[in-house]
C-alpha positions in Angstrom: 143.5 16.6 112.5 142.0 19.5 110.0 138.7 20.3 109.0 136.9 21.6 105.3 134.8 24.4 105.7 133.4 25.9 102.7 136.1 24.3 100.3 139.0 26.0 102.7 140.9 23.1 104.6 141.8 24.7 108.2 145.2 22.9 109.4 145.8 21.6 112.9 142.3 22.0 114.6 141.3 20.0 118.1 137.5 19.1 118.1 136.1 19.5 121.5 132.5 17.8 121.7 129.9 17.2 124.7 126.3 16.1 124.0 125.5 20.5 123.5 128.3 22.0 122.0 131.3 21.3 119.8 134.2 23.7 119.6 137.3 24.1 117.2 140.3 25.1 118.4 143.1 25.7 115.9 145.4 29.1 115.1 144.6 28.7 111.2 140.9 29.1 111.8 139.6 32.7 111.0 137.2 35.3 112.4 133.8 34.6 110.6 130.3 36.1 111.1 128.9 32.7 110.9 128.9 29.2 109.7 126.1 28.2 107.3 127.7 25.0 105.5 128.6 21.7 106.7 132.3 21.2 108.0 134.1 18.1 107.9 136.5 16.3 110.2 139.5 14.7 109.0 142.3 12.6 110.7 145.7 13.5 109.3 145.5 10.9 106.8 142.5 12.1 104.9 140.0 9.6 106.9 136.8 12.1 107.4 135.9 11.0 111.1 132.4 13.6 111.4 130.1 15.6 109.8 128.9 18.6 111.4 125.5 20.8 110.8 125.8 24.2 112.4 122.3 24.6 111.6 121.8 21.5 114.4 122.8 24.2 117.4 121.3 27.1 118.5 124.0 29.5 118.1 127.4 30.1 117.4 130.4 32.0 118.5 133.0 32.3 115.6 136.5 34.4 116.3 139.6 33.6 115.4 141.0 30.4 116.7 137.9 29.2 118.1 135.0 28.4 116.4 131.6 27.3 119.1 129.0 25.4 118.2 126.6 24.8 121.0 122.8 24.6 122.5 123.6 26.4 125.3 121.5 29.3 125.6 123.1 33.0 126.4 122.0 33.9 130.3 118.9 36.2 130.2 120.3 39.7 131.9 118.4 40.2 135.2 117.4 43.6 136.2 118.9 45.0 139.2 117.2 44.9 141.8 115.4 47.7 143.2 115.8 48.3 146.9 113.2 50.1 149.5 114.8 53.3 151.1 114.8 50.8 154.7 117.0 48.1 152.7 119.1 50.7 151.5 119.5 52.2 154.8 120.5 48.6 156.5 123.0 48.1 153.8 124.7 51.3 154.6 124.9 50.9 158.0 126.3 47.6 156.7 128.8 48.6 154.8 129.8 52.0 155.1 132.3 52.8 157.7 130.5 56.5 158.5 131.3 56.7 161.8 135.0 57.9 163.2 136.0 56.1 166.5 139.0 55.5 168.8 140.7 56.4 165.4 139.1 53.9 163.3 136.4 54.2 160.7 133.4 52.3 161.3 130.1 51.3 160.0 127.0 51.8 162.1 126.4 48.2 162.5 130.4 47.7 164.4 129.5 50.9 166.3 126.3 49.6 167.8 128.3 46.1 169.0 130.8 48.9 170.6 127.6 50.2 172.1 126.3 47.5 173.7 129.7 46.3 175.0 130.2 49.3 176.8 126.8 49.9 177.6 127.1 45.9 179.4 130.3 47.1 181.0 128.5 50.3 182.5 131.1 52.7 180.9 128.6 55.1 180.5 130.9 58.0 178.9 132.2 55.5 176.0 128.5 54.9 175.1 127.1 57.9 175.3 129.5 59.3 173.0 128.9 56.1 170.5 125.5 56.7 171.2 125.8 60.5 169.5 127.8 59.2 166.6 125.4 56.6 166.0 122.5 58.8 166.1 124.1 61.5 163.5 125.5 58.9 161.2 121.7 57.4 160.8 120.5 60.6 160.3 122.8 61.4 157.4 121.5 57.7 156.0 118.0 58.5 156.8 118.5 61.8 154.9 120.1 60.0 152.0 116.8 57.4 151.3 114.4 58.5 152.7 111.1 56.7 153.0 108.8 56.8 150.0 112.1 56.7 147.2 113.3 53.8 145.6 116.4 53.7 143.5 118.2 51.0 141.4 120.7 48.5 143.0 124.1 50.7 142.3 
């Protein structure tokens, strides 16, 4: 199959086409900035098979061995979200592993389950010593958003 594009015949191109979007796929099709006239489709003996208006889709995406043709809109960015200081304070104690234990790092939330385990058991000495690390690990959250700041999803 080849295809005519502004009196240049483009060798060996597949035509890809859904009810949105038609793409051209071929290694003798070059890098354009766009694609204003019609291009034809031919089968390899000269019968043309389509016609295609770029102007019928709402944008293009031309590089070098693939031409797009489609009505598929580009996603709309979304702004990161903005977290309270008490959402950003859960998600540390989360995620971060701010707490060394028994050898281990670990985050706030897998040192309270430690707590209460031990705290169940009645071994008073392991909890009271999570208990401590727990308390100073929150603080250094607390102290890194505070109430009354919000700051941008990192």
């Amino acid at each position: 199959m080849y295809i005519t594009y502004d009196e240049q015949t483009y060798a060996n191109v597949r035509v890809y086409s859904t009810s949105g979007s038609v793409r051209f796929t071929g290694e003798s099709l070059p890098e354009l900035m766009e694609l204003s006239g019609t291009v034809h489709v031919f089968a390899d003996n000269g019968f043309e098979l389509r016609t295609i208006a770029p102007f019928d889709y709402l944008r293009q995406e031309i590089k070098a061995g693939s031409w797009l043709l489609t009505n598929t809109p580009l996603p709309t960015p979304q702004p990161e979200p903005v977290l309270s200081p008490k959402e950003q304070r859960e998600r540390a104690y989360e995620t971060e592993p701010l707490i060394e234990y028994d050898g281990d790092m670990i985050t706030v939330d897998e040192a309270n389950k430690l707590f209460l385990q031990y705290s169940a058991e009645g071994n008073t000495q392991k909890y009271m010593d999570l208990q401590i690390l727990i308390g100073r690990a929150k603080a250094d959250v607390r102290a890194r958003f505070p109430d009354g700041e919000e700051t941008t999803h990192e």
